[in-house]
PyMOL commands that place a pseudoatom at each C-alpha (Angstrom):
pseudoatom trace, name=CA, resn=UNK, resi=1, chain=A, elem=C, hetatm=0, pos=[-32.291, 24.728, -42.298]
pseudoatom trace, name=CA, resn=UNK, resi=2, chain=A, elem=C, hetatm=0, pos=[-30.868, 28.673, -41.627]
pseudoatom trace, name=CA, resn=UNK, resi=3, chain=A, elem=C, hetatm=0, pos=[-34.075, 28.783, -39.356]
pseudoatom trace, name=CA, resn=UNK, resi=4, chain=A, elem=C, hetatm=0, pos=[-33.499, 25.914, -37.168]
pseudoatom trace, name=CA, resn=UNK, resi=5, chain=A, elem=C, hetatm=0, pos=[-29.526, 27.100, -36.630]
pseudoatom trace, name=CA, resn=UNK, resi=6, chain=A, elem=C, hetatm=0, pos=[-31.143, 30.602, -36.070]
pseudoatom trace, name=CA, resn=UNK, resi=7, chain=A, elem=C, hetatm=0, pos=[-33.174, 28.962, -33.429]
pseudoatom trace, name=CA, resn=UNK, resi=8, chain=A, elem=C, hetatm=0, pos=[-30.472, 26.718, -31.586]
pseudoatom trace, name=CA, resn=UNK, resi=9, chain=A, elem=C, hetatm=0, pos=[-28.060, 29.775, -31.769]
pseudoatom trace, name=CA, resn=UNK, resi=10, chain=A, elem=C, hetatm=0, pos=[-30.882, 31.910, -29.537]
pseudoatom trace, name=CA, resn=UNK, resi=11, chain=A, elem=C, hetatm=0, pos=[-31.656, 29.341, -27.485]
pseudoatom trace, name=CA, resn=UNK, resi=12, chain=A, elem=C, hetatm=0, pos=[-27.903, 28.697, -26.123]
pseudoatom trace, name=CA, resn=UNK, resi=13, chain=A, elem=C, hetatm=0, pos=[-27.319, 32.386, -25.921]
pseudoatom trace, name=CA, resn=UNK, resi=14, chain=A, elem=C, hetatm=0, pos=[-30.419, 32.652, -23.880]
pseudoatom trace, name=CA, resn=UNK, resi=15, chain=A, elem=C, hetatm=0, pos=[-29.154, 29.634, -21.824]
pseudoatom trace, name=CA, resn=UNK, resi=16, chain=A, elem=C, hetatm=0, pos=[-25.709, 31.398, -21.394]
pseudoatom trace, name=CA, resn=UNK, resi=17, chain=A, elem=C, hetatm=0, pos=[-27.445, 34.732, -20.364]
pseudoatom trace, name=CA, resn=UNK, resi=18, chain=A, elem=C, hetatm=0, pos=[-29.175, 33.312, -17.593]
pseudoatom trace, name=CA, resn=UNK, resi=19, chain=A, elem=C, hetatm=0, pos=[-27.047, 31.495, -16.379]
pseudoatom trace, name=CA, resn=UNK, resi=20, chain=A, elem=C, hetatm=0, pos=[-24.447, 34.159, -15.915]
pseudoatom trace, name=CA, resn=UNK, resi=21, chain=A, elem=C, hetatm=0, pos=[-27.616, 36.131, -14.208]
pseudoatom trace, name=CA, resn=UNK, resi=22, chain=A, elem=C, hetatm=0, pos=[-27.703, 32.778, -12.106]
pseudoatom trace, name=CA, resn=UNK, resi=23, chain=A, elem=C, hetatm=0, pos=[-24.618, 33.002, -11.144]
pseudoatom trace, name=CA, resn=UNK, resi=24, chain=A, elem=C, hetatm=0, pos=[-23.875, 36.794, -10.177]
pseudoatom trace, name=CA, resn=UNK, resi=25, chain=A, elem=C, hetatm=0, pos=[-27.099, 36.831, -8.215]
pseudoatom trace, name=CA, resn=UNK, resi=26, chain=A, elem=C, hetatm=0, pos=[-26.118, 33.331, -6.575]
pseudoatom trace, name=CA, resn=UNK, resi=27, chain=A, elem=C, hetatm=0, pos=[-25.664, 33.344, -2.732]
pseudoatom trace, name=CA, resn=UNK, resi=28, chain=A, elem=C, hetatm=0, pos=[-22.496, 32.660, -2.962]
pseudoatom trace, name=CA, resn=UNK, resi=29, chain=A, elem=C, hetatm=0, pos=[-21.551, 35.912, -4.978]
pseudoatom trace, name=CA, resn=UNK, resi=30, chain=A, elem=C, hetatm=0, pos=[-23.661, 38.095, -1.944]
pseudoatom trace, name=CA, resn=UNK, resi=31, chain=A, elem=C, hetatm=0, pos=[-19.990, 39.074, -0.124]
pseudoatom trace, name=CA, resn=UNK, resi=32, chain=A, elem=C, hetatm=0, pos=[-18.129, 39.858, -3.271]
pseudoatom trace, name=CA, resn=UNK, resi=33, chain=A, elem=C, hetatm=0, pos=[-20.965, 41.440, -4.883]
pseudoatom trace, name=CA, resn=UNK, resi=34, chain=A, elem=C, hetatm=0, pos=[-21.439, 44.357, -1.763]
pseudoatom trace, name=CA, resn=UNK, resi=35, chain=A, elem=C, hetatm=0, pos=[-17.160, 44.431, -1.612]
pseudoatom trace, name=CA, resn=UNK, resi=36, chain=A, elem=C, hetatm=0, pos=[-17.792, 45.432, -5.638]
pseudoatom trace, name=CA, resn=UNK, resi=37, chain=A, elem=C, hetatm=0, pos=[-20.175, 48.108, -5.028]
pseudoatom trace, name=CA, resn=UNK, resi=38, chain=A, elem=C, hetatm=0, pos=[-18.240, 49.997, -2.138]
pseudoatom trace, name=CA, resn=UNK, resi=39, chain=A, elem=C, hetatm=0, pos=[-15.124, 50.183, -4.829]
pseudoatom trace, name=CA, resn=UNK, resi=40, chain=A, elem=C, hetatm=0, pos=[-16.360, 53.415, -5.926]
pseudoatom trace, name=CA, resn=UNK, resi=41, chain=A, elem=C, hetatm=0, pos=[-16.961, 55.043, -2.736]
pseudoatom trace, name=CA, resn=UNK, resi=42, chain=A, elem=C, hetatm=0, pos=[-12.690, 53.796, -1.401]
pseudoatom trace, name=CA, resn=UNK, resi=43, chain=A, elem=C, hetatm=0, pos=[-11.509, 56.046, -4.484]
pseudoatom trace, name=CA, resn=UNK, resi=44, chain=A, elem=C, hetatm=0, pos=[-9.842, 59.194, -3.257]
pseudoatom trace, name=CA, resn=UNK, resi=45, chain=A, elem=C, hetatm=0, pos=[-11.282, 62.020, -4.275]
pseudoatom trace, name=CA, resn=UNK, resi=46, chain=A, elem=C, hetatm=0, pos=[-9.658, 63.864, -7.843]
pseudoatom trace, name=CA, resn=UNK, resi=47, chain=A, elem=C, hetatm=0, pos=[-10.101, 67.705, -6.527]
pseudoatom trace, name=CA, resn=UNK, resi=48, chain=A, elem=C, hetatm=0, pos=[-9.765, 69.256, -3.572]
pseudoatom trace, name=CA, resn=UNK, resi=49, chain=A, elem=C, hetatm=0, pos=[-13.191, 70.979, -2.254]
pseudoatom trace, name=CA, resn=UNK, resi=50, chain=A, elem=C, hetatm=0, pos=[-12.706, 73.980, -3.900]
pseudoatom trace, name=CA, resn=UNK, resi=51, chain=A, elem=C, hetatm=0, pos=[-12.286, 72.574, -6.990]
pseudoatom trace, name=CA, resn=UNK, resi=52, chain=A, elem=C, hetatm=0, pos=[-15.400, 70.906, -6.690]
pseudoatom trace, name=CA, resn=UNK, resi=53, chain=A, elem=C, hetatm=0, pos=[-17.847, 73.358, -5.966]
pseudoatom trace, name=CA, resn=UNK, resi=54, chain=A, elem=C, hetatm=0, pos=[-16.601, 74.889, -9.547]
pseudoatom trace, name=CA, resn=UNK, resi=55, chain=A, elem=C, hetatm=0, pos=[-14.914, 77.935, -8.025]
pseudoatom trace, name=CA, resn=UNK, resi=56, chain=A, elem=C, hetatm=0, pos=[-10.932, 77.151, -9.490]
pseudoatom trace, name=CA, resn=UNK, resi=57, chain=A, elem=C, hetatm=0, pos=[-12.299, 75.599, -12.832]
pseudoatom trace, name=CA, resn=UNK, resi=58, chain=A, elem=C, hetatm=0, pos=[-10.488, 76.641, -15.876]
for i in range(1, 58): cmd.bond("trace and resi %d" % i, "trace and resi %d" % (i + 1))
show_as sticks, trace
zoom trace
């Protein structure tokens, strides 16, 4: 009996997992799915250029 509720447990998570894949690679995700990857590149920057190169590190 534990093995067949084992079985139906893995089976539903599997059907959840792909269908969330589904979904975020659905066409209709395309637009907010490039928007989502840009977010990174909108962030100011933390240091100044100096900083960066390591030169006023302390």
């Amino acid at each position: 009996m534990l093995g067949y509720l084992s079985a139906i447990v893995t089976a539903v998570s599997m059907g959840t997992f792909f269908g969330i894949v589904w979904w975020a690679c659905s066409r209709g995700r395309q637009s907010a799915n490039r928007e989502s990857a840009m977010l990174p590149f909108a962030l100011p920057d933390e240091f100044g250029q100096g900083q960066q190169d390591g030169a006023n590190r302390s």
